[in-house]
VONUNU-886674 format. One line per 4 residues: their letters; for each residue x, y, z of C-alpha. Coordinates in steps of 0.1 Angstrom, whole numbers. Layout:
// VONUNU-886674
a	X:Y:Z | ...
***
This chain:
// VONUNU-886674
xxxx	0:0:0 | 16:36:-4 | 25:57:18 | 0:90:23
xxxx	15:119:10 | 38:143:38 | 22:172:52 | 44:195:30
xxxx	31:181:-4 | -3:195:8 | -17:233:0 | -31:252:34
xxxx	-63:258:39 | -94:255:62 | -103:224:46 | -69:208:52
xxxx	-61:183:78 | -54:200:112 | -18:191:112 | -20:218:85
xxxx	-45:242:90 | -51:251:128 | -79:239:147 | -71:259:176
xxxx	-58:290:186 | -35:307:214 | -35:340:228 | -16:356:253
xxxx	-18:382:278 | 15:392:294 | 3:410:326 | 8:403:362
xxxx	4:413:395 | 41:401:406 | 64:379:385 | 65:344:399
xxxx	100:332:406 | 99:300:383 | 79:316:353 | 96:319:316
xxxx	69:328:303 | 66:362:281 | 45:377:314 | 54:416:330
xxxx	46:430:362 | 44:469:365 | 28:473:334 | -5:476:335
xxxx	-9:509:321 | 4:490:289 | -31:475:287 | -51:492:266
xxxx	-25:495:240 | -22:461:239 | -55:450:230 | -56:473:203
xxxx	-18:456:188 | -34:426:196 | -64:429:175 | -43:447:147
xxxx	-22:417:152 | -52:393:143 | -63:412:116 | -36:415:98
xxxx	-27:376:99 | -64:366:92 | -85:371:60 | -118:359:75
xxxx	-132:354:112 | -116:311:114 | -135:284:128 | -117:269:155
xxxx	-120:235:181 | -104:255:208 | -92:288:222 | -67:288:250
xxxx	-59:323:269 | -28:321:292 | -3:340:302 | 10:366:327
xxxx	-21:362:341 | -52:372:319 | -75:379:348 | -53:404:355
xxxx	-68:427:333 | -96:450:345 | -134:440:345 | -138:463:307
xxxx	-107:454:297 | -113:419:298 | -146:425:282 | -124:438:249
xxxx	-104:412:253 | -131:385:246 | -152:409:224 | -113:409:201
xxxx	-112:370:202 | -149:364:192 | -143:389:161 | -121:373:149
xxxx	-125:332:157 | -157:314:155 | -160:289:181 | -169:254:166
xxxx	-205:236:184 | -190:220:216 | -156:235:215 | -134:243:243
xxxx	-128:283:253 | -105:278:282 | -87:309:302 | -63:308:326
xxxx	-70:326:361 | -47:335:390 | -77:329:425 | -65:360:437
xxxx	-80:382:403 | -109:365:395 | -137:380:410 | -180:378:401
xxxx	-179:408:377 | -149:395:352 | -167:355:355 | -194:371:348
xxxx	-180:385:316 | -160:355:307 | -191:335:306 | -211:354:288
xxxx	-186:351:261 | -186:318:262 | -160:308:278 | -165:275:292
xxxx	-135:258:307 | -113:278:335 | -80:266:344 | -67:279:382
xxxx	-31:284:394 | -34:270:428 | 1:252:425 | 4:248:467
xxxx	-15:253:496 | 14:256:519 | 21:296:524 | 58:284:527
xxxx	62:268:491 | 39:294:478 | 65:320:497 | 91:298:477
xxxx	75:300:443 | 75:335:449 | 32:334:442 | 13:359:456
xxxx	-20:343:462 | -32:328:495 | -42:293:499 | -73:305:509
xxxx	-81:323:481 | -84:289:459 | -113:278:473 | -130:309:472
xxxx	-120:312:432 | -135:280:428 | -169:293:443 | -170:317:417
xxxx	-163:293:389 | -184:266:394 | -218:276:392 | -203:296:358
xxxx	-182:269:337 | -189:236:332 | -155:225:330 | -122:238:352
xxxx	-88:224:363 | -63:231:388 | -25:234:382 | -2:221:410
xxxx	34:218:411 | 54:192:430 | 94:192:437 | 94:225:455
xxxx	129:231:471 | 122:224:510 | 91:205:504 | 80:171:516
xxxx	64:141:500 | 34:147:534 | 31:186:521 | 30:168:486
xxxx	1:146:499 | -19:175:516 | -18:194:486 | -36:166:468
xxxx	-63:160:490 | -71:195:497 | -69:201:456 | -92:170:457
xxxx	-117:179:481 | -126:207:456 | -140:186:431 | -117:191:404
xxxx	-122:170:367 | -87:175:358 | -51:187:373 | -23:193:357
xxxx	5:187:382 | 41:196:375 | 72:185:384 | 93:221:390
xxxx	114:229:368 | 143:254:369 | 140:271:339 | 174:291:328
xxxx	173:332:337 | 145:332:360 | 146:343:399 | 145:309:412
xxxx	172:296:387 | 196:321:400 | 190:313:437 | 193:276:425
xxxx	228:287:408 | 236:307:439 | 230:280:460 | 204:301:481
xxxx	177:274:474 | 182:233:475 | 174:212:446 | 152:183:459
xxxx	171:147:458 | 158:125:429 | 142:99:450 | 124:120:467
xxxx	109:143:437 | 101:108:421 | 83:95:451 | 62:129:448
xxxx	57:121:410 | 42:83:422 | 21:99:447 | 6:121:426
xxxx	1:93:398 | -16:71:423 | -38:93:439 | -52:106:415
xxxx	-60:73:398 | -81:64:430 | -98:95:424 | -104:86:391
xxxx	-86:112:375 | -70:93:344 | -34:102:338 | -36:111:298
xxxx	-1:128:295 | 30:128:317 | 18:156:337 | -19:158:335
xxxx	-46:140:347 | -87:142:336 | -123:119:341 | -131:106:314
xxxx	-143:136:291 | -126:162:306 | -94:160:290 | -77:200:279
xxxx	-88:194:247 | -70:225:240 | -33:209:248 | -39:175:229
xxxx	-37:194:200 | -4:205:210 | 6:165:220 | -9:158:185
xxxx	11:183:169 | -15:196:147 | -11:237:137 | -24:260:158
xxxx	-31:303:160 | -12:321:181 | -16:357:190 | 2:386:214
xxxx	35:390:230 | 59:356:226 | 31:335:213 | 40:303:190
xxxx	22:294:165 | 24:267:140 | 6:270:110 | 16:249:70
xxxx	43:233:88 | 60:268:104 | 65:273:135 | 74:312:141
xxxx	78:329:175 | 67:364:187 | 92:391:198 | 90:388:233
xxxx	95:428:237 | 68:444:249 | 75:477:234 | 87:465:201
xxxx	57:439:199 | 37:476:202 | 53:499:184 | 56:475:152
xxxx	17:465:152 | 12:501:156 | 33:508:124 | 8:484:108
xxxx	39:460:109 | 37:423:119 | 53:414:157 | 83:398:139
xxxx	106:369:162 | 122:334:147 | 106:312:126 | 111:275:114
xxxx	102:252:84 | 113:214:94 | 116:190:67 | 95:157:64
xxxx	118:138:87 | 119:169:113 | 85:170:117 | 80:134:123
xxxx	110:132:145 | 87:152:162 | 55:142:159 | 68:109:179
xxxx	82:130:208 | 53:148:215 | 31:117:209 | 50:97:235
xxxx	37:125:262 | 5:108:256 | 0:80:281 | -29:67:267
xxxx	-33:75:231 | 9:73:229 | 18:70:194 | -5:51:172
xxxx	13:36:137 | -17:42:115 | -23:77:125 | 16:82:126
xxxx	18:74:87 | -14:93:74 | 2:125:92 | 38:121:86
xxxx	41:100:53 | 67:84:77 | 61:47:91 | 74:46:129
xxxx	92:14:125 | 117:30:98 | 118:63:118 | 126:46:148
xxxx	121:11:154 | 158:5:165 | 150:32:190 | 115:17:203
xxxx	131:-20:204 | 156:-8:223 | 133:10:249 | 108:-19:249
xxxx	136:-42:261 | 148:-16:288 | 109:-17:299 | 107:19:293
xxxx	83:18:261 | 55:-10:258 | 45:-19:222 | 16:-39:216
xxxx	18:-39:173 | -4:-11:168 | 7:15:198 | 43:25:213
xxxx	35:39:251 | 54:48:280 | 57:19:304 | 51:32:342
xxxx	88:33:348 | 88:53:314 | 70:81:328 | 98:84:352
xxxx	120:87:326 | 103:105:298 | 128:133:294 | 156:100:284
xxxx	135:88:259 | 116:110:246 | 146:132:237 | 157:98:218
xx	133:106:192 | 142:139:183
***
């Protein structure tokens, strides 16, 4: 039988297959309160006076990338901290978004939300919108770690966020993070039960990560904060696992967990690698098999969309073998779906086993990957281990 034809062979359009043509779109709001000491995100604190200005580059920025309002499976507005934004401004914000994306019959509108900005008036206004899916930084519920992560919400202010949101959206999730310097695997354990007793559908729960240039990295560097030792982050990571699978909160990728249903249907597109919109300061996008990068700069990203210029910031065309390379890595993250051959070829033009079956025998027999002829998933002790073989692929 031959092979499907590669994703590059095919002509962009909205009637091409999403790995092409976007199904969902990303846009970013950089503004915060206080910049959290392990964030690399594009976010900015003292610069709220920037607002205004921004949704109007923001909306230039839209229009000038799209011809025609685009039909969409799923918006996603993170950040910086979107509910940062004032009670009107937030209003423009959505009243920008719906102008220019058309939200497909049962898609997914999710926005991100800080429990210590979200008040009645602005759910209020994301729900008239539309928005139907809200996704909380709780991330502890130990003042300490929270002191630590350099957050500047209260653990009681979760709860009370959640209040607000549930009579509103029918779907939300919680973000925790685990592997906090000083923590325990018992503060690890409270944090899940009190996220628990909430009545979450789906966490995402991350192990910390000390990402290069930001205020936690350099105490790390410094030596002002501790690492926590591998065995103990990893028995955090099993706890969380199990715990959550009691609860009946399915682990679908390596760091987040859903019922049945409730799945981010926003972030398996990203695990898919199908294209996706992305809009405002340091978004990605990836759209006809480029992916292309937003300055970063908040007064550049301004003054050029103000000049009637785009936002400008790298950009990259893989070849066939790039993008299937990886296609497979971000597959793997899947713990259910994983990689499936079938779907594999008919995206990539690229069959798995001559990609990389030297690569999945290899893990198979290390008991890292299971393979059952059809599917290539992380084992258990994988999951563990993901970064090791997932980078394998790539």
């Amino acid at each position: 039988m031959p092979s499907p034809p590669a994703a590059h062979s095919q002509v962009a359009s909205p009637h091409s297959p999403p790995w092409i043509w976007p199904p969902a779109a990303y846009i970013h709001v950089p503004f915060c309160a206080h910049k959290c000491g392990y964030c690399d995100f594009a976010s900015l604190a003292g610069a709220d006076d920037l607002a205004d200005r921004y949704l109007d580059a923001l909306g230039a920025e839209m229009a000038m990338a799209l011809d025609a309002p685009q039909a969409v499976d799923t918006i996603f507005v993170g950040g910086g901290t979107p509910t940062r934004l004032e009670a009107r401004q937030l209003g423009r914000l959505v009243e920008i978004i719906g102008r220019h994306f058309a939200l497909e019959p049962g898609g997914e509108w999710t926005i991100e939300a800080n429990p210590g900005t979200l008040d009645a008036e602005k759910a209020d206004i994301l729900a008239a919108a539309g928005v139907n899916r809200i996704s909380l930084g709780a991330q502890s519920f130990h003042p300490d770690l929270l002191r630590v992560l350099e957050r500047n919400h209260g653990p009681e202010e979760v709860p009370r966020a959640v209040e607000l949101v549930r009579p509103r959206f029918p779907r939300w999730s919680l973000d925790l993070i685990f592997g906090i310097p000083g923590s325990t695997v018992r503060q690890c354990e409270r944090d899940l039960e009190t996220a628990l007793s909430l009545g979450p559908t789906h966490l995402s729960c991350y192990g910390l990560v000390y990402e290069k240039g930001t205020s936690l990295w350099k105490q790390w560097q410094a030596g002002h904060v501790v690492a926590l030792e591998e065995d103990v982050e990893r028995a955090m990571y099993e706890l969380v696992i199990d715990r959550l699978a009691a609860a009946s909160l399915e682990m679908y990728e390596i760091s987040n967990y859903a019922r049945p249903g409730d799945e981010s249907r926003h972030n398996l597109v990203y695990w898919a690698n199908d294209a996706y919109f992305g809009f405002g300061l340091g978004a990605a996008r990836y759209v006809d098999g480029v992916r292309s990068v937003n300055t970063r700069d908040l007064p550049a990203y301004l003054r050029r969309l103000e000049a009637g210029e785009p936002p400008g910031g790298p950009s990259e065309r893989l070849d066939a073998k790039g993008r299937a390379q990886e296609t497979a890595m971000l597959n793997l993250r899947r713990t259910v779906l994983g990689i499936d051959r079938p779907d594999f070829l008919m995206r990539t033009g690229h069959s798995l086993d001559d990609l990389a079956g030297e690569v999945v025998a290899r893990f198979v027999r290390e008991g890292l990957l299971e393979d059952d002829g059809r599917r290539v998933r992380l084992t258990r002790e994988g999951r563990f281990l993901a970064d090791r073989v997932l980078c394998e692929f790539v």
